[in-house]
C-alpha positions in Angstrom: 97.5 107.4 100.2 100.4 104.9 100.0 99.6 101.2 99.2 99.3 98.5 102.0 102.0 96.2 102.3 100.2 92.9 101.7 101.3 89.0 102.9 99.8 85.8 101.3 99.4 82.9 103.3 99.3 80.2 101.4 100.3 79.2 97.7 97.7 76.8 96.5 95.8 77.6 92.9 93.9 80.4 94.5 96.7 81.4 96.7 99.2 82.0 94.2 96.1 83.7 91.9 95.6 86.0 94.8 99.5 86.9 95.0 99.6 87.2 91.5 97.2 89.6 91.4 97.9 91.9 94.1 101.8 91.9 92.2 100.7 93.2 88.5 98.2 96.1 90.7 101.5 97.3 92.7 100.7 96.3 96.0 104.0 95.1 98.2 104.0 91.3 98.7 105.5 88.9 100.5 104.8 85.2 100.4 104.4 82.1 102.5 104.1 78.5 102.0 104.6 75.2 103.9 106.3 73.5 101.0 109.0 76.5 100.3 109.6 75.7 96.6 106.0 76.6 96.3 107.3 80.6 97.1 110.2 80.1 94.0 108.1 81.1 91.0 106.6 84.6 93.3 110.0 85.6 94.4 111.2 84.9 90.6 108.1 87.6 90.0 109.1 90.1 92.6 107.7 89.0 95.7 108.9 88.4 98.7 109.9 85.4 100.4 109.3 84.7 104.4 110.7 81.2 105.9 108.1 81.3 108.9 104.7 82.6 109.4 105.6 85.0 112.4 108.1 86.4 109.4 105.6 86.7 106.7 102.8 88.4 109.3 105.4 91.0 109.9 105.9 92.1 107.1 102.2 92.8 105.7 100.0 95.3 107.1 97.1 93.1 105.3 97.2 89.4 105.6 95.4 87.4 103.0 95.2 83.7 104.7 94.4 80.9 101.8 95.4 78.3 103.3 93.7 74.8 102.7 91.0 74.4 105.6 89.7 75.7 108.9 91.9 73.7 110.8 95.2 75.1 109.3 93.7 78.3 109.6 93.8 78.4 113.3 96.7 76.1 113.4 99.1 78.4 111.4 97.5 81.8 112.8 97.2 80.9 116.4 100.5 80.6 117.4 101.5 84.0 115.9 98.6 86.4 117.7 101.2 88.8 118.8 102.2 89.3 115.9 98.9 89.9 114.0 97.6 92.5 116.6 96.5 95.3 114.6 97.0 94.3 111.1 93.9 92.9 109.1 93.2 89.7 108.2 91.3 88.4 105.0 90.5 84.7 105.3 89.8 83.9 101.9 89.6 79.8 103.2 86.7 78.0 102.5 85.0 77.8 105.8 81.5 77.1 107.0 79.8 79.6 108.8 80.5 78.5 112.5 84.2 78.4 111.8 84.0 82.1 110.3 82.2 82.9 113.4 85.2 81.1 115.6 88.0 82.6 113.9 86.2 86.1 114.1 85.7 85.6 117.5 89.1 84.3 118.5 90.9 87.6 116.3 88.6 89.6 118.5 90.1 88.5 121.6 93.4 89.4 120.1 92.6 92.5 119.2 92.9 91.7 115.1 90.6 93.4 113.1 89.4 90.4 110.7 87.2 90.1 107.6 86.2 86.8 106.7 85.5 85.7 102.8 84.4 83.3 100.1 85.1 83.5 96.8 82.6 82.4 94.4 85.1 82.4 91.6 87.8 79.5 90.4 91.5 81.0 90.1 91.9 81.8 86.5 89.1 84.6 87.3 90.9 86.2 90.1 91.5 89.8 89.2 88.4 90.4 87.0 84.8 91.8 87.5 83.3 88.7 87.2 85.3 87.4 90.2 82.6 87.8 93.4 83.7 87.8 96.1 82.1 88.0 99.8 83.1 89.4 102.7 81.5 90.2 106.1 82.6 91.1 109.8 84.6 94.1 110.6 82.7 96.7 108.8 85.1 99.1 109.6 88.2 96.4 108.4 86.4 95.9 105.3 86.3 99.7 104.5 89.8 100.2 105.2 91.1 97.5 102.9 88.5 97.5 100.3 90.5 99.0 97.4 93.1 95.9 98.0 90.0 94.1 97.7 88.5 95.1 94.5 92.0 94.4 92.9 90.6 90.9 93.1 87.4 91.0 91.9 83.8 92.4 92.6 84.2 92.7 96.3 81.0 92.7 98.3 80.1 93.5 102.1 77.8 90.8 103.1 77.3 92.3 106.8 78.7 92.2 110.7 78.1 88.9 111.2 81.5 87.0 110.5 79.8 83.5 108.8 77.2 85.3 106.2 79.6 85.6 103.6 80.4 81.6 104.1 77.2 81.2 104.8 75.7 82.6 101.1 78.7 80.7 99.6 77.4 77.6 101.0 73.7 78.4 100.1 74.2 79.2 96.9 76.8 76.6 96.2 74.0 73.8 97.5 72.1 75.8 95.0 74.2 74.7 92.0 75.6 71.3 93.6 71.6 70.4 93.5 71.2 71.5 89.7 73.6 69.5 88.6 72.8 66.8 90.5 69.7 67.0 88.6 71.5 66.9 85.0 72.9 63.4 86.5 69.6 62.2 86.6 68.3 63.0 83.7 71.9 62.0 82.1 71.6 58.7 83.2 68.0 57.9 82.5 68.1 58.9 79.0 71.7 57.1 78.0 69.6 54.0 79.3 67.7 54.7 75.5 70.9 55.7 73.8 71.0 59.3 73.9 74.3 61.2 74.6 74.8 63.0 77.7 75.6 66.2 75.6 72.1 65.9 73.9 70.3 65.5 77.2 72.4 68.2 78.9 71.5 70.8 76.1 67.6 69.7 76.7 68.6 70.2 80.3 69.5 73.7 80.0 66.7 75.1 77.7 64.7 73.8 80.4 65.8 74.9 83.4 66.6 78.4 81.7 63.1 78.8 80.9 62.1 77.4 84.6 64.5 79.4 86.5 62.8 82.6 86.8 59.5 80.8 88.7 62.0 80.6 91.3 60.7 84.3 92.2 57.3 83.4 92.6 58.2 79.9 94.9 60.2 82.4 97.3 57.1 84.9 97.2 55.0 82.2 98.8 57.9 81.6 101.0 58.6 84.8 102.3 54.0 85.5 102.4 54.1 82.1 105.0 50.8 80.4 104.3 51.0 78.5 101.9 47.9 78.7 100.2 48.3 80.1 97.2 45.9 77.3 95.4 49.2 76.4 93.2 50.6 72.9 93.0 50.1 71.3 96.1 51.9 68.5 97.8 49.6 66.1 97.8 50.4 66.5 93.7 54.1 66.8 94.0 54.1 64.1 96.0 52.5 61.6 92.9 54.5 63.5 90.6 58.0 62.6 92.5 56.5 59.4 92.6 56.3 58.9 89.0 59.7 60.5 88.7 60.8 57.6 90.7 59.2 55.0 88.9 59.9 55.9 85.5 64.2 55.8 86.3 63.9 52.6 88.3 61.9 50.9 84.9 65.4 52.6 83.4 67.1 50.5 85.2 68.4 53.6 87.0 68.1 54.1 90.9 66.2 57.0 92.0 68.6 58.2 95.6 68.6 62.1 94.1 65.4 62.2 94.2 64.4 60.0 97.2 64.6 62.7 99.4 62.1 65.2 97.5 59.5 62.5 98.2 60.7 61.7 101.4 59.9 65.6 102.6 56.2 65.5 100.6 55.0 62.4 102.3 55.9 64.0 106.1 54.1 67.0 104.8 50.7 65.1 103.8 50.8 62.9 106.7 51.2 65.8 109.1 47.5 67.4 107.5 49.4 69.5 104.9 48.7 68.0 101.4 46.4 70.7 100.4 49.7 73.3 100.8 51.8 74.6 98.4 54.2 72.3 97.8 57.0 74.0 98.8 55.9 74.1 102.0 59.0 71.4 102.4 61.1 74.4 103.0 59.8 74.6 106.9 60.8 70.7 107.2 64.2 71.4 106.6 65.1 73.2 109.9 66.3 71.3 112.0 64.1 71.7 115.8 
């Protein structure tokens, strides 16, 4: 089966990890970028070089678009639909999961079979296992490209619906942005007594590493829907966060990251639920 001939939108960090990559596996590339000296360092490494985008689609069978937002997604890709009719496209752009679903639906009406993807990885890891990266859409796009895909890292089929993959980058990326938000606190109460960051960081970890796997048992009561389990409830959360709140403003440190924590409790025990599980909060967060 011969190798696709591949084109790489793009020449960022990730865009240039991306071309890099598909080069040292043996895969055909040619290479786009708005600033053209960005392409001098690819062609110098055997890729090829296209002056326009209508060029550079013609020339892959497989389009990898990494590109620096949404909007120059659609702006670079629209006016070249013609041209794109039939080959696949990978969006490996950040996106959020509306846009994925726009693009998806827009390479639809052009008959352009199109996989959209995040990649939970920085560039340096491009090309290794521990690279994931998500994809969803096309199923049947997705199959047909998957080898090129692998080359990258672990690839993995997130479903038909264009904006999961985006959509489980974003989740678990709020996931991590919220963690560390939560070493900042900590950080910057304990500092107030002298302590380094570094000590209160390591403290951080050993305790969060031990907490971590109670996660489980939070989304069991999630995912049973009563919340009334008998375990901490949010009537106690609620004075806990208080004191949380307390103790960093006596620190002389404001108390915003955690504001909203509290915020979510006190609707909960005003609307009769203080007797729940605490993390009943998770049905205040959709939006009605």
């Amino acid at each position: 089966m011969t190798q696709p001939s591949t084109t790489i939108l793009g020449l960022g960090a990730m865009g240039s990890a991306v071309a890099a990559r598909l080069r040292e596996t043996g895969y055909a590339t040619t290479v786009w970028n708005r600033t053209a000296a960005k392409t001098e360092p690819h062609v110098q490494a055997g890729s090829n070089t296209a002056a326009t985008v209508a060029e550079a689609v013609r020339a892959g069978e497989l389009v990898f678009v990494v590109l620096l937002d949404h909007a120059r997604v659609r702006e670079h890709l629209e006016p070249v639909a013609a041209d794109l009719k039939g080959r696949t496209v990978v969006n490996l752009v950040t996106t959020t999961p509306g846009q994925g679903r726009e693009t998806a639906a827009w390479a639809a009406e052009h008959g352009i079979p199109y996989v959209d993807g995040a990649i939970m990885a920085v560039p340096s890891m491009i090309g290794d296992t521990s690279a994931r990266l998500l994809y969803s859409g096309d199923q049947h796009a997705f199959n047909t490209v998957r080898p090129v895909l692998e080359t990258l890292g672990t690839a993995e089929y997130a479903g038909e619906d264009p904006g999961v993959a985006s959509l489980k980058d974003m989740a678990l990326l709020s996931a991590m942005d919220l963690m560390l938000l939560g070493y900042v606190q900590a950080i910057a109460m304990m500092r107030t007594t002298g302590t380094s960051a570094a000590d209160t960081a390591g403290e951080v970890e050993a305790w969060l590493a031990a907490m971590l796997p109670h996660g489980r048992e939070l989304a069991a009561i999630v995912d049973g829907g009563t919340y009334d389990t008998g375990g901490q409830s949010v009537d106690f959360d609620r004075f806990g966060i208080r004191s949380l709140i307390t103790a960093s403003r006596e620190q002389g440190v404001r108390a915003d990251l955690l504001e909203p924590h509290q915020k979510l409790l006190e609707e909960l025990a005003a609307t009769g639920h203080g007797d729940s599980d605490w993390i009943r909060i998770i049905e205040r967060l959709t939006i009605h």
